[in-house]
C-alpha positions as CSV (number, residue, x, y, z in Angstrom):
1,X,49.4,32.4,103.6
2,X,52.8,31.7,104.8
3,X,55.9,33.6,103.8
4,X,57.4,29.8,102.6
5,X,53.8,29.4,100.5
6,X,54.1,33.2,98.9
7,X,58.0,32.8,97.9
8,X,56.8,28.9,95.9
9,X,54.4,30.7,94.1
10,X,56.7,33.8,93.1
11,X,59.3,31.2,92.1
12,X,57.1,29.0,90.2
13,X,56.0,32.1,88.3
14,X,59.2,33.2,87.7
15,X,61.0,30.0,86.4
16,X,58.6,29.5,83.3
17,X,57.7,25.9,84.3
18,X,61.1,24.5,83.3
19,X,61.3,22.9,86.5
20,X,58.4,21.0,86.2
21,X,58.2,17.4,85.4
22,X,56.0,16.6,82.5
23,X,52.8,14.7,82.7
24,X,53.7,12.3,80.3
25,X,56.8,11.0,78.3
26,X,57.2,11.8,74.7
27,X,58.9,8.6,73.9
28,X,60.1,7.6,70.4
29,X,58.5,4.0,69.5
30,X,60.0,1.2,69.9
31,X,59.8,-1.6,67.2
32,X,57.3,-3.6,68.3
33,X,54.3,-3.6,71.3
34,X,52.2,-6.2,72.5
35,X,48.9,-4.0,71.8
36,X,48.4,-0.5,69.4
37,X,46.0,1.7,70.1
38,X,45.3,3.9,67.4
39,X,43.3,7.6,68.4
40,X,45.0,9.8,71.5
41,X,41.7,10.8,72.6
42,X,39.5,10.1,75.8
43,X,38.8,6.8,74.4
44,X,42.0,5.5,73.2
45,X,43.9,6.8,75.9
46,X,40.9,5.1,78.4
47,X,41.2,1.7,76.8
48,X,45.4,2.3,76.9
49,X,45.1,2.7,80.9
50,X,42.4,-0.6,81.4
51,X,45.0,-2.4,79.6
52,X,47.4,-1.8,81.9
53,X,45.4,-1.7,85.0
54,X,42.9,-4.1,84.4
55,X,45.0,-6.9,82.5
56,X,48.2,-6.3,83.1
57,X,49.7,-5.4,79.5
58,X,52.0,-2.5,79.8
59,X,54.0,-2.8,76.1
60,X,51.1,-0.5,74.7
61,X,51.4,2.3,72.3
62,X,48.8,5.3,71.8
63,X,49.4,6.6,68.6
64,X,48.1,9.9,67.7
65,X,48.0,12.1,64.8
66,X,47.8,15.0,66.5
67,X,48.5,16.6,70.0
68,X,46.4,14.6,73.1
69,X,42.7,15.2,73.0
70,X,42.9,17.8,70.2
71,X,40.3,15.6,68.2
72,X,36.6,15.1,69.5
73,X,37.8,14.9,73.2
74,X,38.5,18.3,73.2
75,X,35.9,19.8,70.9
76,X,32.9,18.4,72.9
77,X,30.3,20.0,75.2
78,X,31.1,17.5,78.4
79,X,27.8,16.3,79.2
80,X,27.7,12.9,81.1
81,X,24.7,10.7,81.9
82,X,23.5,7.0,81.5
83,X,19.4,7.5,81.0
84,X,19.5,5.8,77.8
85,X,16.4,4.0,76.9
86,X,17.2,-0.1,75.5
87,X,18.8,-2.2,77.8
88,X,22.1,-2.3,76.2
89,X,23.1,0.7,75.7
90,X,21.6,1.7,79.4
91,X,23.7,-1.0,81.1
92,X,27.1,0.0,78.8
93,X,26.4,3.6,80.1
94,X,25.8,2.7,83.5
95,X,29.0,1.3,83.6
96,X,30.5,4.9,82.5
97,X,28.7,6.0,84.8
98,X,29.8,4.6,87.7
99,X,33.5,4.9,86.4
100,X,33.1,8.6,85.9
101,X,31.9,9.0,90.0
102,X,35.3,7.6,91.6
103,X,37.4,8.5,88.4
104,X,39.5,11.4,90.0
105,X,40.5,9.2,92.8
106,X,40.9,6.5,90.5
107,X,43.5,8.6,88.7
108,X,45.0,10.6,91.0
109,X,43.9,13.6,88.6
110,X,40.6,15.9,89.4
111,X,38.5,15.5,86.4
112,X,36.3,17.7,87.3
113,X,32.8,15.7,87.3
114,X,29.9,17.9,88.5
115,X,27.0,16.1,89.0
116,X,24.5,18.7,88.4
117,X,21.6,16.8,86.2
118,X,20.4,16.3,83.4
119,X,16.6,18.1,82.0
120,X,15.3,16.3,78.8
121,X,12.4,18.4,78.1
122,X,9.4,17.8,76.4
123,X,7.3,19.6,74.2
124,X,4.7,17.7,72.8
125,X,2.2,15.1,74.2
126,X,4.4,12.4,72.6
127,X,7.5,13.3,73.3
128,X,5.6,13.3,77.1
129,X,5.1,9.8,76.1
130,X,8.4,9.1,75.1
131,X,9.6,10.4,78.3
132,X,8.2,8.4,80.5
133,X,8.8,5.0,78.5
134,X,11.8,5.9,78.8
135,X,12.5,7.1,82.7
136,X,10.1,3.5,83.5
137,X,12.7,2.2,81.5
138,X,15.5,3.3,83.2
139,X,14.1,2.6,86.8
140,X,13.4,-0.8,85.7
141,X,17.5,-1.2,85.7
142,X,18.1,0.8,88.1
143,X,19.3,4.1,86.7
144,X,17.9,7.3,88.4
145,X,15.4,9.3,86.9
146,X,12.6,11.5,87.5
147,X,9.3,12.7,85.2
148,X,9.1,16.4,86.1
149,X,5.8,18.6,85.1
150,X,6.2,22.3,83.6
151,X,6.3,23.3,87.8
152,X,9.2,20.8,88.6
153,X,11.3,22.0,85.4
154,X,10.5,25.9,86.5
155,X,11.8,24.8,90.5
156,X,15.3,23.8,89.0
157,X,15.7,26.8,86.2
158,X,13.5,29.8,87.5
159,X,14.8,31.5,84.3
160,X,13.3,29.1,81.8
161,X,10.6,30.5,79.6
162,X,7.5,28.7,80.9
163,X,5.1,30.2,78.8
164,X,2.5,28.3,77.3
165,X,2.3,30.7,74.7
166,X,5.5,29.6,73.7
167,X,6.6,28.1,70.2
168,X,7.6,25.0,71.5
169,X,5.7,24.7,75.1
170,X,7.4,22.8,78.1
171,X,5.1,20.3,79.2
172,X,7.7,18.7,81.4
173,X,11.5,16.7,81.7
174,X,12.9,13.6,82.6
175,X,15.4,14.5,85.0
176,X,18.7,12.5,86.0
177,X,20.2,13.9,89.3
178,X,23.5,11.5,88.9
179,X,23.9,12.9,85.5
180,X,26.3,16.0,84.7
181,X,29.4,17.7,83.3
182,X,32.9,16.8,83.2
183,X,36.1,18.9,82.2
184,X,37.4,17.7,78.8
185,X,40.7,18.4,78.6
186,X,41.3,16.9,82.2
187,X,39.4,13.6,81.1
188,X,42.6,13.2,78.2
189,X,45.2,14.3,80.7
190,X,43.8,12.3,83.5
191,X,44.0,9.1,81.4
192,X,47.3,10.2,79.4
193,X,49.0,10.6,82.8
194,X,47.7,6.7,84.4
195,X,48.9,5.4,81.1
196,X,52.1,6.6,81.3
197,X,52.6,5.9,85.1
198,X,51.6,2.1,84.3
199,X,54.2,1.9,81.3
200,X,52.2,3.1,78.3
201,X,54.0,4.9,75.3
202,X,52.1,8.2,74.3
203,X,53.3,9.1,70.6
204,X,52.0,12.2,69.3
205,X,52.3,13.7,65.7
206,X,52.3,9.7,64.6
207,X,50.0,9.4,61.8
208,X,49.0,6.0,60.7
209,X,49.1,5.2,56.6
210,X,48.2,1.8,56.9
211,X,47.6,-1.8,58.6
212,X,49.9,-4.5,57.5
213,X,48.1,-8.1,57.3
214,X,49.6,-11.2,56.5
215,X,47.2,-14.5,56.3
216,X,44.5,-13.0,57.5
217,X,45.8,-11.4,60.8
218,X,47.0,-8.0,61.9
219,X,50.6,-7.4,62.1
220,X,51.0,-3.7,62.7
221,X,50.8,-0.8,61.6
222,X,52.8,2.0,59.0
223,X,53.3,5.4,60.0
224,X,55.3,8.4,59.5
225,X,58.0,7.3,61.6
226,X,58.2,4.1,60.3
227,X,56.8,0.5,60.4
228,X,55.6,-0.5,64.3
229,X,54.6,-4.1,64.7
230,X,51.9,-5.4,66.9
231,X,49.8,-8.5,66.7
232,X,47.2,-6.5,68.4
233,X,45.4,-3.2,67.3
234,X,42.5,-1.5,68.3
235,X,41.2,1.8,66.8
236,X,39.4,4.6,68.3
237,X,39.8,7.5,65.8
238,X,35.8,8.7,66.2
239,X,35.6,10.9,62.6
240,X,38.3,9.0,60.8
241,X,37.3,5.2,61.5
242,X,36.1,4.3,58.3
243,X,39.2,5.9,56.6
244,X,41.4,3.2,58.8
245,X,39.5,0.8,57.8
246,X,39.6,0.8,55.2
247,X,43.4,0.8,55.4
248,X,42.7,-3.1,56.3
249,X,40.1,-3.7,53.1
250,X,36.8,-3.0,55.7
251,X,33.7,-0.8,55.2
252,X,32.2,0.0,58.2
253,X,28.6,1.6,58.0
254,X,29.8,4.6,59.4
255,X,28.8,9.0,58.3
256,X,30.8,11.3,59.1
257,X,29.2,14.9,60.1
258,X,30.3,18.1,61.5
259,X,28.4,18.6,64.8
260,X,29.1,22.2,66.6
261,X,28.7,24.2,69.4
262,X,29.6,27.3,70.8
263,X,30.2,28.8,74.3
264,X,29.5,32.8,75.6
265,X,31.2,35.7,77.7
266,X,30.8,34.5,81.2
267,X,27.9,35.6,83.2
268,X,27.0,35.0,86.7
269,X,25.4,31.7,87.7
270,X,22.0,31.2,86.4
271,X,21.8,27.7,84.7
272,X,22.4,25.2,87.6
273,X,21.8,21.9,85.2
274,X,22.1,20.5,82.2
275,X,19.3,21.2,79.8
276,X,18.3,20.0,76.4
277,X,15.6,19.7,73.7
278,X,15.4,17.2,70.8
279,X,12.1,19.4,69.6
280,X,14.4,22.5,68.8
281,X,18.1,21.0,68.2
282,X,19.5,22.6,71.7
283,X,20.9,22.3,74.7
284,X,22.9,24.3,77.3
285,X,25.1,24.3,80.5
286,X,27.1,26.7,82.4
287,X,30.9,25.6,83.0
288,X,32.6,26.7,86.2
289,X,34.0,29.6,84.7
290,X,30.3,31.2,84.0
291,X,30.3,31.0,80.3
292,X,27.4,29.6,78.9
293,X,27.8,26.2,76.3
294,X,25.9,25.4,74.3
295,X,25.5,22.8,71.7
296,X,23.7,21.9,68.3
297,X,22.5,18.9,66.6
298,X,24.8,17.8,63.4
299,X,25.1,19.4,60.4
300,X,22.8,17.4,57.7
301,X,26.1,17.2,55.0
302,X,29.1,14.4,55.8
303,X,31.9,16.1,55.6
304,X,35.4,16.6,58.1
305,X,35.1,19.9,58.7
306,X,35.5,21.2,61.9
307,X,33.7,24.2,62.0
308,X,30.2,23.8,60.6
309,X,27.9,26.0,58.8
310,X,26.1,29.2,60.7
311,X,22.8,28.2,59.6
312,X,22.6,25.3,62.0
313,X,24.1,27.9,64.9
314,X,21.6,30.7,64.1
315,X,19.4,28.0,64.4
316,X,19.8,26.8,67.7
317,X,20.7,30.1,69.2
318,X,17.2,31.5,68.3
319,X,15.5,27.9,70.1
320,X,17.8,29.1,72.8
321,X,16.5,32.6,73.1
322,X,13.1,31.2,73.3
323,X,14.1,28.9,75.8
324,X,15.6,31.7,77.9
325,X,15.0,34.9,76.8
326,X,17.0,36.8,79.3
327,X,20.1,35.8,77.9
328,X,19.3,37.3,74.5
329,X,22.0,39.9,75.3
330,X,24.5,37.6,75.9
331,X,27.6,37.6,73.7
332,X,29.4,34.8,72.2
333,X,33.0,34.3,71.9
334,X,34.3,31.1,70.0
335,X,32.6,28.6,67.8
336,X,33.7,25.3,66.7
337,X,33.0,21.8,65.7
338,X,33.8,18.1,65.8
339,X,33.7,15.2,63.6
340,X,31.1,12.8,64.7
341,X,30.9,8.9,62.9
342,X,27.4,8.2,63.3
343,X,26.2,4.4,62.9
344,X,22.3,3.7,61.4
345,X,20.8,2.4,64.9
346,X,22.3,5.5,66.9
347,X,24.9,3.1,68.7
348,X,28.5,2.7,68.6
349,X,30.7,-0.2,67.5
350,X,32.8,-2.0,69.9
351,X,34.2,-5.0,67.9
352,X,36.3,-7.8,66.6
353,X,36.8,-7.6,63.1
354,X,37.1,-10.7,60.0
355,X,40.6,-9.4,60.5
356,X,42.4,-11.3,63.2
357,X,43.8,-9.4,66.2
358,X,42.2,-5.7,64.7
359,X,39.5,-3.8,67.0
360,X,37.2,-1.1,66.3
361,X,35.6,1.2,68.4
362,X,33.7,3.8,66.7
363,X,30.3,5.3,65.9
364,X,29.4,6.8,68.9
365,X,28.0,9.9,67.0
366,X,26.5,12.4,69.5
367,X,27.5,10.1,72.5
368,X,31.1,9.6,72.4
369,X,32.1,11.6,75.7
370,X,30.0,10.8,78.3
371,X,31.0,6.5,77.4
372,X,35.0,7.7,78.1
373,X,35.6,5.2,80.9
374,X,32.9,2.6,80.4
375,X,34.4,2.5,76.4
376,X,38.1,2.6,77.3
377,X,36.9,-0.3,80.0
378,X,34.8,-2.5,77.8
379,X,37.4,-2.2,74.9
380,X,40.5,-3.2,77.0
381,X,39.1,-6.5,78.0
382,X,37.9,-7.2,73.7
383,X,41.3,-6.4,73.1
384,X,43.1,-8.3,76.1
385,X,40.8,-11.2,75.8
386,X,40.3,-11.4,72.2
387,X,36.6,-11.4,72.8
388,X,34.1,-8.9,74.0
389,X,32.8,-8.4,77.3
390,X,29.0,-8.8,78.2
391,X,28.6,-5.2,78.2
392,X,29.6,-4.9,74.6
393,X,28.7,-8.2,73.1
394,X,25.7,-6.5,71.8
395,X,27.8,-3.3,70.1
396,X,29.6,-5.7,67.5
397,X,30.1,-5.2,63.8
398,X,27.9,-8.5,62.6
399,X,24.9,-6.4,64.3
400,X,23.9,-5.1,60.9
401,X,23.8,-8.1,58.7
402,X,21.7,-9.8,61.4
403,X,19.9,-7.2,61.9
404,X,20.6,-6.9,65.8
405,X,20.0,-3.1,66.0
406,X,20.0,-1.3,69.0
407,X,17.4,1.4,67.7
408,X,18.5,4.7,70.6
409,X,17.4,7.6,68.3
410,X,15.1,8.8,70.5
411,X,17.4,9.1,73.7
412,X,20.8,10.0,71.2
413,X,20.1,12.0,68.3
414,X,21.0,15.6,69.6
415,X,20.2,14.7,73.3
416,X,24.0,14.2,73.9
């Protein structure tokens, strides 16, 4: 290292950051935009940046209660992959997908995206079944996907218990190789940043009390720092969607749960994938830093807790024990939750509303983080176009008087 190199660093060190420019202004808002996006997390800030990149409106406003991705965003186990099982929500995925493998360039901002894999095991004969319908599925539109037998899953995670004398047996996986792991809190800052760059306003600690209609249409939006007019407002506040909307007279078939997880003391590398199991509510990766995180399905109660109960958490813990007995010495060192709105069919809404110029997008439930792009994406061009895109035609609102479900219980639920 050069003398020059060792003196920056000493100097950056010493001065505190003061010097540095922020990421992001902290703008107060102005009277009026040409778009409002409601929700400062990965999805709000994504669909903030496609509006400006994508269709050229810049007069946006992301308007968040809270701090930048201090909601779901940042309370999430980062797992990313597209091997959904119904044709709609495999091709709205994909799309993520494919957003999520040139996103750091894309920004100018490393989001850290591993792609490691993804192991869906199976424990049962059916859920054997199940597997491959769905990986034939998946290959049929051209997402990757292997069926793996109890060898194949042992060859990627020698320290998987393979016994058959096991409680729940492995029988075999469906393994994705494009799928992975992303860094949170990069995703939000990533985004926040390309907003801002492209002429975005960013307003934290902005709490929205209510939508303001007149004949029939939106016309913005009250708030603790006053009134903020906009004929155009999409929401993307994951846990809280149903309260906003019903803010604008709207009951959206929405439940709100606590869903948890936990992460451990780091350890040296020993879980080189992603791993999960619907059969015993669990699933596991290992981040960079070597701590091990690990996730849970959602608490049965609706609630807006953010912590959870411990039963679900002992729970899970002892599925992962079985799983991996070796790490039954490990230690864990924080535990938290989020707020998942979960919708009947296991699949989010992206959609007009009977309210002129008002956009949901909400009830992702266990899936919100790994759709970041592809959501932010598809929900841009609803808003910008007043109509959905092909990708998200199927995800609107009228789905469940018509009875249009998109039924992905089997390849959501706690398969995140």
């Amino acid at each position: 290292m050069s003398r020059y190199s060792i003196f920056s660093l000493a100097r950056n060190a010493l001065s505190y950051h003061e010097n540095w420019s922020r990421a992001w202004r902290s703008p107060e808002p102005k009277r009026e935009y040409d778009a409002i996006i409601v929700g400062g997390g990965g999805h709000g800030l994504a669909t903030a940046y496609y509006l400006a990149k994508e269709h050229g409106i810049t007069n946006v406003a992301v308007l968040e209660k809270g701090w930048i991705g201090g909601g779901n965003t940042g309370r999430n186990t980062t797992i990313v992959r597209s091997n959904y099982l119904w044709d709609e929500a495999t091709h709205l995925y994909e799309k993520a997908m494919k957003l999520w493998e040139g996103l750091s360039q894309d920004l100018n901002y490393n989001v850290m995206f591993s792609q490691r894999g993804v192991l869906n095991l199976g424990h049962t004969l059916q859920d054997m079944r199940d597997i491959e319908r769905r990986v034939n599925a998946n290959r049929l539109n051209g997402i990757d996907g292997v069926v793996l037998d109890t060898k194949g899953v042992k060859e990627i995670v020698p320290i998987i218990n393979d016994s058959p004398n096991a409680r729940y047996p492995i029988l075999g996986a469906s393994f994705q190789p494009r799928a992975g792991v992303a860094r949170h809190d990069a995703v939000a800052w990533g985004f926040a940043r390309g907003a801002d760059q492209r002429g975005v306003d960013i307003i934290q600690n902005c709490e929205v009390k209510g939508i303001r209609r007149e004949n029939g249409c939106v016309v913005g939006v009250e708030t603790n720092k006053g009134f903020i007019a906009s004929k155009k407002v999409g929401v993307v506040a994951a846990g809280h969607s149903s309260v906003i909307a019903s803010m604008a007279g709207i009951r959206l078939p929405l439940e709100s749960h606590p869903l948890q997880a936990l992460v451990s003391e780091s350890i040296k590398p020993c879980i080189p994938t992603v791993i999960m199991s619907n059969a015993v509510h669990g699933y596991i990766s290992q981040s960079d830093k070597g701590d091990l995180v690990i996730g849970a399905g959602i608490d049965s109660y609706v609630g807006y807790g953010q912590r959870g109960s411990y039963s679900i958490i002992e729970g899970t813990l002892a599925a992962i024990v079985e799983l991996f007995p070796t790490l039954s010495r490990v230690r864990m060192n924080r535990q938290w939750g989020g707020i998942v709105d979960v919708c009947p069919d296991a699949c989010p809404i992206i959609s007009l509303t009977p309210v002129k110029g008002l956009y949901f997008n909400c009830g992702w439930g266990t899936g919100g983080f790994k759709a970041t792009p592809g959501s932010g994406w598809v929900f841009a061009h609803t808003i910008a176009q007043d109509r959905p895109h092909e990708l998200n035609a199927a995800f609107s609102l009228d789905r469940f008087s018509t009875g249009h479900l998109i039924d992905e219980h089997g390849a959501a639920a706690v398969a995140h």
